[in-house]
VEXDREN-2710 file (C-alpha; in Angstrom, 1 decimal):
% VEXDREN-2710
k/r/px/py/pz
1/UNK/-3.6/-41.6/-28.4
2/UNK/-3.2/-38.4/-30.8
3/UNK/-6.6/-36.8/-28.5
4/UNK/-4.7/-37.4/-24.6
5/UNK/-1.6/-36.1/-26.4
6/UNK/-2.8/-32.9/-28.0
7/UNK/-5.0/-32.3/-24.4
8/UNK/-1.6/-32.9/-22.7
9/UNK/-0.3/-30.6/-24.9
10/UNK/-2.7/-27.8/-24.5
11/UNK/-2.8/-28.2/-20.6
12/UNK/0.8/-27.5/-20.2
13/UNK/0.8/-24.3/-23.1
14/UNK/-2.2/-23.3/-20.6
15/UNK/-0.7/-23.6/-17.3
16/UNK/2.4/-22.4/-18.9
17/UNK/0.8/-19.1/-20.0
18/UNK/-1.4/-18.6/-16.6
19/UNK/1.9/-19.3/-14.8
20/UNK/2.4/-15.6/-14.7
21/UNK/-0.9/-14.4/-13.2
22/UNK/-0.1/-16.7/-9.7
23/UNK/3.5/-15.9/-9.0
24/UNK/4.5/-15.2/-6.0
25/UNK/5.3/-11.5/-4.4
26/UNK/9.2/-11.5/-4.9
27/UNK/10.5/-9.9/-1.3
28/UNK/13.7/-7.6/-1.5
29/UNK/16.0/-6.7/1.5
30/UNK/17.2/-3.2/1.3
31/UNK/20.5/-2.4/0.7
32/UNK/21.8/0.0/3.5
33/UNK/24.8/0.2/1.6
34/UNK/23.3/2.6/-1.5
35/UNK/19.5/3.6/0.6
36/UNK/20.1/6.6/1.6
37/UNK/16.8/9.3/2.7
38/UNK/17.7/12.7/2.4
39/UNK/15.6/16.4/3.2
40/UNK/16.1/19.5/1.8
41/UNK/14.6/22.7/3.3
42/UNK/14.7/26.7/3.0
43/UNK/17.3/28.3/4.9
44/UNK/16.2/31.9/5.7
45/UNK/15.6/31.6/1.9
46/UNK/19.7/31.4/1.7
47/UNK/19.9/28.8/0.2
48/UNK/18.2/24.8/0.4
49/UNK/20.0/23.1/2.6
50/UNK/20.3/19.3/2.4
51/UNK/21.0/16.2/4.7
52/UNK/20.7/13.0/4.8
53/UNK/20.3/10.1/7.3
54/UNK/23.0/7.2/7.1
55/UNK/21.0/4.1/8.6
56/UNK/17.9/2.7/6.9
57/UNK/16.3/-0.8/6.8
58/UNK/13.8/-2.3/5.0
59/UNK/11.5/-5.0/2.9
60/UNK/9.8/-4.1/-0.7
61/UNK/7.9/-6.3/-1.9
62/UNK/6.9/-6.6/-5.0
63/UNK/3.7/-8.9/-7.5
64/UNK/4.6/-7.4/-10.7
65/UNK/2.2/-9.4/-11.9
66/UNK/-0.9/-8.7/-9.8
67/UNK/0.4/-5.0/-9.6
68/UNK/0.9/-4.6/-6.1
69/UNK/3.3/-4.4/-3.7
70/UNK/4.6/-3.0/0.2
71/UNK/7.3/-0.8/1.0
72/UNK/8.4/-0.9/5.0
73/UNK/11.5/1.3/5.6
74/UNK/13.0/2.4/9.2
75/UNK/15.4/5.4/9.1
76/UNK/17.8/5.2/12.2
77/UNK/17.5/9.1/13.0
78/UNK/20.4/9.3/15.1
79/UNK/22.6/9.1/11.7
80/UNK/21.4/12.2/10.8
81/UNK/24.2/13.8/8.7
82/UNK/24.2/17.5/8.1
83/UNK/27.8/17.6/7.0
84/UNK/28.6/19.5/10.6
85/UNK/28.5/17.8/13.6
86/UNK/27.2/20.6/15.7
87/UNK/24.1/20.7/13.3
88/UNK/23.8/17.2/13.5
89/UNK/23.3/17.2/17.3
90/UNK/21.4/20.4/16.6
91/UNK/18.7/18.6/14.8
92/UNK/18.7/15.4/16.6
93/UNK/17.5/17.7/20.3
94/UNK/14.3/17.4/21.5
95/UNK/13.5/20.6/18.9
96/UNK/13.5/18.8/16.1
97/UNK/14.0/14.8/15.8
98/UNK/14.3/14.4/19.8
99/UNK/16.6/11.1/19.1
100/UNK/16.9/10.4/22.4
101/UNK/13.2/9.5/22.7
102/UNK/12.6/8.4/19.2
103/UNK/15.5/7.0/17.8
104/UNK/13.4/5.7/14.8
105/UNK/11.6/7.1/11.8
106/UNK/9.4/5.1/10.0
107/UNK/7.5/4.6/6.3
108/UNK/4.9/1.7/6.2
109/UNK/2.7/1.6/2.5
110/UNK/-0.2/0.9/2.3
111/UNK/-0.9/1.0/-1.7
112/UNK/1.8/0.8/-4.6
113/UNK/-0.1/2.5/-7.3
114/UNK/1.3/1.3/-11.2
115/UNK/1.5/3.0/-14.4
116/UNK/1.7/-0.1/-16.8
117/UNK/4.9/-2.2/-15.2
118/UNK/6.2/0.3/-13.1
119/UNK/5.0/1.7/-9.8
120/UNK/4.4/5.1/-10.1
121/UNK/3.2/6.3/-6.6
122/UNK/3.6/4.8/-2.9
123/UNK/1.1/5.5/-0.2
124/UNK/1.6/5.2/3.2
125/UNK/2.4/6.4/6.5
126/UNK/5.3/8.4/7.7
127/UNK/6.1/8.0/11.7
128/UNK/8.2/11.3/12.4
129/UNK/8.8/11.8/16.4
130/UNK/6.2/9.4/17.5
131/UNK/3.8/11.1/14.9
132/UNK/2.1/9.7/12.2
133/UNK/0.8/10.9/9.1
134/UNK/-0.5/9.8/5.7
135/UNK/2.1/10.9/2.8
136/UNK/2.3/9.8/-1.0
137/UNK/5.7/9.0/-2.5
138/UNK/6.1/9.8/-6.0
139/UNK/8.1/7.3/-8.2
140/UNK/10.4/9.3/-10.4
141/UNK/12.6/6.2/-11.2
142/UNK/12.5/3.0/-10.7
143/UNK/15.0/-0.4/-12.4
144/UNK/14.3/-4.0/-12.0
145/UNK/16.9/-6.0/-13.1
146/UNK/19.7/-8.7/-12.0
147/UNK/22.3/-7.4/-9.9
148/UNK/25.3/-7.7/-12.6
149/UNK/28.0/-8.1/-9.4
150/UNK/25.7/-10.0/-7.0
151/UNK/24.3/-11.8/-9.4
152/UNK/20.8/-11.5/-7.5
153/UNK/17.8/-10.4/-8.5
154/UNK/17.4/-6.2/-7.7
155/UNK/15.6/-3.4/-7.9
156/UNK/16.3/0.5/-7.1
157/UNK/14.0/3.6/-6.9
158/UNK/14.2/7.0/-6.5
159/UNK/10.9/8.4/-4.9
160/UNK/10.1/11.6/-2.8
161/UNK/7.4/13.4/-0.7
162/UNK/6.8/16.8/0.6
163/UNK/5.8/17.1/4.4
164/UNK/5.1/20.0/6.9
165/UNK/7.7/19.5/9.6
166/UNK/5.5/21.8/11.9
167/UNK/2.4/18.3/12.0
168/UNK/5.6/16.3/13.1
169/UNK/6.2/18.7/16.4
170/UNK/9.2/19.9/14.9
171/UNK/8.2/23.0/13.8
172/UNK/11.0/25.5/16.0
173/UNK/12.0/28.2/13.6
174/UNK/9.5/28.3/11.2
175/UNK/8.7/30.0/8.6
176/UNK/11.8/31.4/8.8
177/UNK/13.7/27.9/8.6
178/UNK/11.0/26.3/5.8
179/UNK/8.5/24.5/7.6
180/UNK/8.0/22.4/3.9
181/UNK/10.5/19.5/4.2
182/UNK/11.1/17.4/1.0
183/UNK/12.0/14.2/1.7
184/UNK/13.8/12.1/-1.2
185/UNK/15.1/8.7/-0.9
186/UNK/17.6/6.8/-2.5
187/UNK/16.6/3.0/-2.3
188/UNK/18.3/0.0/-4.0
189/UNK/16.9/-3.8/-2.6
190/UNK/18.3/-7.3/-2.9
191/UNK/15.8/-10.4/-3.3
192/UNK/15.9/-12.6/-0.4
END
């Protein structure tokens, strides 16, 4: 009797401590609420000026255990908000974002790189104006934690890239408007 329970013993402190290595990827809706992409750029070499885009959707998910994970984000372009109306139409003409034909920006990973616990780098590809290109997000913060007001599990990040808006087709202006465009976004996710 003391043999079957000591191996029944051992068998659950076993599968208790391998529990770990097969959980589940844990999938988190973004919250459009606080995810906000924004861009900066060169005026002239004025001054940066920076915008941001008011409608973005999304999944993250996330094996912290296996170290991997997927980030899928769409960016409504037509909420582009320069902080001017007339710039905002400015940019969203065929120009620049060309709305009306592409109403949709688009970031689909395909590797979330860790340092330890924490993902450091995203890579992925960035759909700009029906044009597609590989990018790398760097990871300069990232929280995991439960929401203390939703009481859900959460997690947030702050990541950016640096692009050439000139490989996107909307180039117009450049060099004297910065043809560099760095792209940071804002992104907090609630677990479904």
């Amino acid at each position: 009797m003391k043999i079957k329970t000591r191996l029944i013993a051992s068998l659950l402190l076993a599968a208790s401590v391998m529990a770990p290595a097969f959980a589940a990827p844990d999938t988190f809706v973004v919250d459009t609420t606080h995810s906000f992409p924004r861009f900066s750029y060169s005026h002239f070499g004025y001054s940066t000026q920076l915008s941001r885009f008011n409608k973005t959707s999304g999944k993250v998910v996330l094996d912290k255990a296996a170290k991997t994970g997927s980030v899928d984000i769409v960016i409504d372009t037509k909420s582009v908000d320069t902080g001017f109306s007339t710039f905002d139409e400015h940019i969203q003409g065929e120009d620049f974002l060309d709305t009306a034909k592409f109403p949709t920006a688009s970031f689909k990973s395909t590797k979330v790189n860790f340092n330890g616990d924490t993902p450091a780098t995203v890579e992925g590809n960035l759909t700009i104006k029906g044009v597609t290109k590989p990018v790398t997000l760097t990871v300069s913060s990232f929280q995991a934690m439960p929401h203390p007001m939703l009481k859900k599990d959460a997690i947030g990040a702050n990541a950016y890239t640096v692009i050439k808006r000139s490989e996107f087709n909307a180039g117009k202006y450049a060099p004297h408007v910065g043809d560099e465009v760095r792209i940071d976004i804002a992104v907090e996710a609630i677990k479904e």
